[in-house]
Each structure stands twice: as C-alpha cells, then as structure tokens.
C-alpha positions in Angstrom: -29.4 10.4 -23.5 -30.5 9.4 -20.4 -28.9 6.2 -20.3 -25.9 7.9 -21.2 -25.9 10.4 -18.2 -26.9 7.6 -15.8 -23.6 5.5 -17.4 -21.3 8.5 -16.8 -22.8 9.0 -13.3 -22.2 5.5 -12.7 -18.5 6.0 -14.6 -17.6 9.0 -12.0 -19.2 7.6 -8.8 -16.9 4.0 -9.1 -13.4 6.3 -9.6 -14.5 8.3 -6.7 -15.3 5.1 -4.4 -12.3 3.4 -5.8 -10.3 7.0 -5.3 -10.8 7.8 -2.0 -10.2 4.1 -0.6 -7.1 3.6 -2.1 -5.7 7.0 -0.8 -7.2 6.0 2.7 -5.3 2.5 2.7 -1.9 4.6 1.4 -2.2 7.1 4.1 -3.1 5.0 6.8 -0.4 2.6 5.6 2.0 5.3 6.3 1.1 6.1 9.4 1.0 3.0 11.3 4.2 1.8 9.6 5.5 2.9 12.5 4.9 0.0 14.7 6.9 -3.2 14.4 4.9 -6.3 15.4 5.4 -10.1 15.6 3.3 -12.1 13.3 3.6 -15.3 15.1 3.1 -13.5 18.8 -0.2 -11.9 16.8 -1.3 -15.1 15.7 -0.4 -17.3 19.1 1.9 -19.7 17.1 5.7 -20.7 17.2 8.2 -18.3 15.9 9.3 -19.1 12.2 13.3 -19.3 12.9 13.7 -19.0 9.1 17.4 -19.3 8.5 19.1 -16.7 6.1 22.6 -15.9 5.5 23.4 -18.1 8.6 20.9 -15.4 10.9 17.8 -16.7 11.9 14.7 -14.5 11.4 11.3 -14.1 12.3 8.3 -11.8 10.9 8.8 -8.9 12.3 6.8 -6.7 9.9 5.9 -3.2 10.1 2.0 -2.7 10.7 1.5 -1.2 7.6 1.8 -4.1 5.8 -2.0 -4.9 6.8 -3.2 -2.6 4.1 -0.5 -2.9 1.1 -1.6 -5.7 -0.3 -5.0 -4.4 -0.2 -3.3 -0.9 -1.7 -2.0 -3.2 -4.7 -5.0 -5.3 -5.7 -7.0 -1.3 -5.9 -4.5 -0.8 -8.1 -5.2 -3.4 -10.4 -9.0 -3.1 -9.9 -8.6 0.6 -11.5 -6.0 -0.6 -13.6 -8.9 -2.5 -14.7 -11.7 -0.2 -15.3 -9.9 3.3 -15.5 -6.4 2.3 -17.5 -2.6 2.8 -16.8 -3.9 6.9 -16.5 -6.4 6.2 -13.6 -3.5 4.6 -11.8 -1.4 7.2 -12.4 -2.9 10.2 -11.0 -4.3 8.5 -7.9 -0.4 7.7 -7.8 0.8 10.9 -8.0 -1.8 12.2 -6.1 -1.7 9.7 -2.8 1.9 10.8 -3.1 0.8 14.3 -2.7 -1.0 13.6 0.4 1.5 11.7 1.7 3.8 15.1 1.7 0.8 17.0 3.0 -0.3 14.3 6.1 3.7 14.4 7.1 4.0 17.7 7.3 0.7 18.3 9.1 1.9 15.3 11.9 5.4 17.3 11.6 3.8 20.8 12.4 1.1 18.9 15.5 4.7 17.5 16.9 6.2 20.8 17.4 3.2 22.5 19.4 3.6 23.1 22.6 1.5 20.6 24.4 -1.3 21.6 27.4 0.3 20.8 31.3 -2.7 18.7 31.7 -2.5 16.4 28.8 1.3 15.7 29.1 0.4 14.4 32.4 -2.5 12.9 31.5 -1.2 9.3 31.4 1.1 9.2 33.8 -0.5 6.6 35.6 -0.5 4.3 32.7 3.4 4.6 33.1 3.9 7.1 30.5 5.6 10.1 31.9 5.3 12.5 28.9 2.5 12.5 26.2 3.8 14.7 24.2 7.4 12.7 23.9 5.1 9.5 23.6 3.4 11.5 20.5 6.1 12.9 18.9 8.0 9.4 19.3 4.9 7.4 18.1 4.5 9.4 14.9 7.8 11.1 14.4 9.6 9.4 11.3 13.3 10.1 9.9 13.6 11.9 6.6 15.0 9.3 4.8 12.5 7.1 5.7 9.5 9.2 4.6 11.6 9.8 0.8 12.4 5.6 1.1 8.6 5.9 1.4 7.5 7.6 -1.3 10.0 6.6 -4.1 9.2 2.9 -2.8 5.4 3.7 -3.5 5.7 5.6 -6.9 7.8 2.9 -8.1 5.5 0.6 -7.1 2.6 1.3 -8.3 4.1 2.2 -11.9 5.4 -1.6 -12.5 2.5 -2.6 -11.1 0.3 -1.3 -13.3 2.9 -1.6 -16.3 2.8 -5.5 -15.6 -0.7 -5.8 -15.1 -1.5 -4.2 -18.6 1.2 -6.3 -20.3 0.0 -9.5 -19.2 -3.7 -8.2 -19.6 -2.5 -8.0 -23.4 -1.9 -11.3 -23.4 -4.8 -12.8 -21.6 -7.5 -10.4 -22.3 -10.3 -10.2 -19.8 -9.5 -14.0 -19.2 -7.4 -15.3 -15.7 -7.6 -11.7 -13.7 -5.6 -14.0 -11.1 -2.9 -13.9 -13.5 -2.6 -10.4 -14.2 -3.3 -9.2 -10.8 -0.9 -11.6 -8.7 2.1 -11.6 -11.3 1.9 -7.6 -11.5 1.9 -7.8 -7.3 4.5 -10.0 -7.2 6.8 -7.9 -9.2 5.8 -4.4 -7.9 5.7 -5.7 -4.2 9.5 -7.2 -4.8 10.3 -3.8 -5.6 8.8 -2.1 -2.9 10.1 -4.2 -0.2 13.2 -3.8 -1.0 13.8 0.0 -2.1 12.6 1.4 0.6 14.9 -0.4 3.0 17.5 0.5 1.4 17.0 4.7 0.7 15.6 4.6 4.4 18.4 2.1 6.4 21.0 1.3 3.9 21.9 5.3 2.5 19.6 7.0 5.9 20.9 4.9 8.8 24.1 3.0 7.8 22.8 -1.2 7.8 24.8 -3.5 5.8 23.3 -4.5 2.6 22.7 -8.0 4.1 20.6 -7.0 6.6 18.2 -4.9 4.4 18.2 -7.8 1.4 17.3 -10.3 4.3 14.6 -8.3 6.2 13.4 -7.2 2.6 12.6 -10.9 2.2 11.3 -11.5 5.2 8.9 -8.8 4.2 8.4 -9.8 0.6 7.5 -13.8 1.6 4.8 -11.9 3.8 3.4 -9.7 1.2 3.5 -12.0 -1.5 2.1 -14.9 0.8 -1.1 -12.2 1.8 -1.7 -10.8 -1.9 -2.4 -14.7 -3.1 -4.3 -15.2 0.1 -6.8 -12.2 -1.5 -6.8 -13.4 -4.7 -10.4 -13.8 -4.4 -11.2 -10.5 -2.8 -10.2 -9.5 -6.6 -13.1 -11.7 -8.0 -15.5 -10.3 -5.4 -14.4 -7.0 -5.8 -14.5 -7.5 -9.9 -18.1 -8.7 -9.9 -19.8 -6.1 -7.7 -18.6 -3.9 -9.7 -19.6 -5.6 -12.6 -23.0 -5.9 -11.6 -23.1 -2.2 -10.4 -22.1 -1.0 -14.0 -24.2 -3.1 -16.1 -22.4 -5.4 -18.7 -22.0 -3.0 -21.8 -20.5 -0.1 -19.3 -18.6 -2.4 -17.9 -17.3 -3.8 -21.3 -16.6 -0.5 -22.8 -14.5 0.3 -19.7 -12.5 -2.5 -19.7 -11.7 -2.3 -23.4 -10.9 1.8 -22.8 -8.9 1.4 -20.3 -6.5 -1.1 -22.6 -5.8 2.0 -24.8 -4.8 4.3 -22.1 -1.3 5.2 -21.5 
C-alpha cells in the first residue's frame, strides 16, 4: 500500500514538473516573439545569403523560437509517460493561458501610465515608456489567433506522430519518434501561423510567407536534432526518478490513451 501511494506521489509530482515547464516555455514563447533578431549577428558569423525564389534571405527569426523546440521535445517526453491525453490538456490548457496572459498585457497597455515613469528613460533616448511598452508587447489580432491555431495544431500531429511511430518501434529509437513527430508538427507550425497572421491579417504574398516559413522551419528543425540528446537526458532522469516498474507501467499506459 505504501509503495503504491509513494508510486502515485511520484506519478502526480513528474505531470506537475513536466506541467508547469511546458506552459512556462509556451507563454514565454509568446511573449518574446515579439522581437526579431539575426542569428548570424547573434552568433558573430557571416550572413547566410540563402537564395530562394530568386530573394536572398537570412535568419531573421522571431525570439521565440529559443524555446519551441524545447516546447516540442516536452511534448513528446509527456507523450511518453502520460499518453496522447496528458498532451492534450496541457494543450488545451497552455492555450487557455495564452488568452488569459494577452488579455492581462492587453488591459496593463491601456492604463494610464505615472508622469514619472513615462519619463523615466528619456535619457536613454526613449521619449515615452508607455509607447515603448505598449509597442514592445502590443501584438495584432491576427497574429495572437495565427498563434494559437499554429500551437493547437501543433502539438496535436505532434503527439499523433509520435504515438504512431512509437507503435512501430516500441520503447526502442526515442530519436525516431521524437524527431520525425517534430519535424512534421514544426513544418506545420511554421507555416500556419504566417499565413492566418500576414497572409489573411496583413496582406503578404504567399511567397513571402512560404519562404520566410522556411527560413524558420530549417532553423527549427536544425535546433530540435541539435537536442536530440536533451531527450535521452531528460528520458533517464526521469527514469531513474520513477523506478523501473513505474516507469514501465507508464510507458505501456500511456500507449492506450487516446
């Protein structure tokens, strides 16, 4: 009985961890999208001049690709231990505080700010904080829906994949699994959010989202096989932390959850 408990506690503690740091990566993903940045500046070497539709382009990525990659391979560690199910409600529910942190940054930008602090940084060359503020976090509408669906979307193939090809492999080759399901989910995401957000919300051509979308996409794809083994680290600790039996029983529940 007590082993039991101690197995649940165990159970409950690792969704919780695994919980609450994937809906801190997806939030905070959001929320620094808002800067673009150069990759090669970043990094101190030559632009990339990549050549696409007769347009050369370089990675200029939004910041928030830092932390989906690391938002994707969560999702297959719970895909792992917790089932399609697990994935799906911290979906649903990162989704839901999403709508809550926008509207929360949304009601902040329309208070009036104090005389001192709009001034406040005026000597840094920045006339007005509370325009700095409101332009810093401010996003379109279309954007923040290009967002979401992009995420949802997501993260359903993702896990869909993942379990398909687990099917296949067993608990064998998590490399496998994890970077063919990333792959496809990441494909998806860099690509429908351009277009709700620019193509339908601001009026690009199609060209110009499909070829930024790639530029994204090389970028993701290139990161989520550089942390292929933070998935084997990440995989063992919690191996170790849930003993081998939990851990086992986990793994073979969470193939039979839908």
């Amino acid at each position: 009985m007590e082993n039991a408990v101690n197995q649940h506690s165990k159970f409950q503690k690792l969704f919780i961890f695994l919980g609450f740091l994937f809906l801190t990566n997806a939030i905070v993903a959001e929320i620094i999208g808002t800067k673009i940045f150069s990759l090669e500046d970043s990094l101190g070497i030559p632009p990339a001049n990549i050549l696409l539709g007769g347009e050369t382009f370089n990675f200029n990525l939004t910041a928030g690709v830092m932390l989906w990659p690391v938002v994707f391979i969560l999702t297959d560690i719970i895909n792992e231990y917790y089932g399609r199910k697990g994935v799906k409600t911290l979906s649903y529910l990162a989704a839901g505080m999403l709508v809550y942190s926008f509207l929360m940054i949304l009601a902040a930008m329309n208070l009036e700010g104090a005389d001192f602090w709009i001034k406040s940084k005026q000597g840094l060359g920045i006339p007005k904080m509370d325009t700095a503020f409101n332009a810093i976090l401010g996003q379109g509408l279309f954007i923040i829906i290009g967002s979401l669906i992009a995420f949802l979307i997501g993260q359903m193939v993702d896990a869909f994949v993942f379990m398909q090809v687990k099917k296949k492999t067993g608990n064998k080759m998590i490399w496998l699994r994890a970077t063919g399901s990333t792959l496809i989910s990441q494909f998806i995401d860099s690509y429908v959010v351009l277009f709700i957000a620019f193509y339908w919300g601001a009026d690009w051509s199609a060209v110009t989202v499909l070829k930024i979308g790639t530029i994204n996409y090389i970028y993701k794809l290139g990161v989520a096989i550089l942390l292929t083994p933070l998935l084997y680290i990440l995989h063992n600790g919690i191996d170790r932390y849930l003993g081998k039996d939990l851990s086992e029983n986990m793994m073979k529940t969470a193939m039979e959850k839908r």
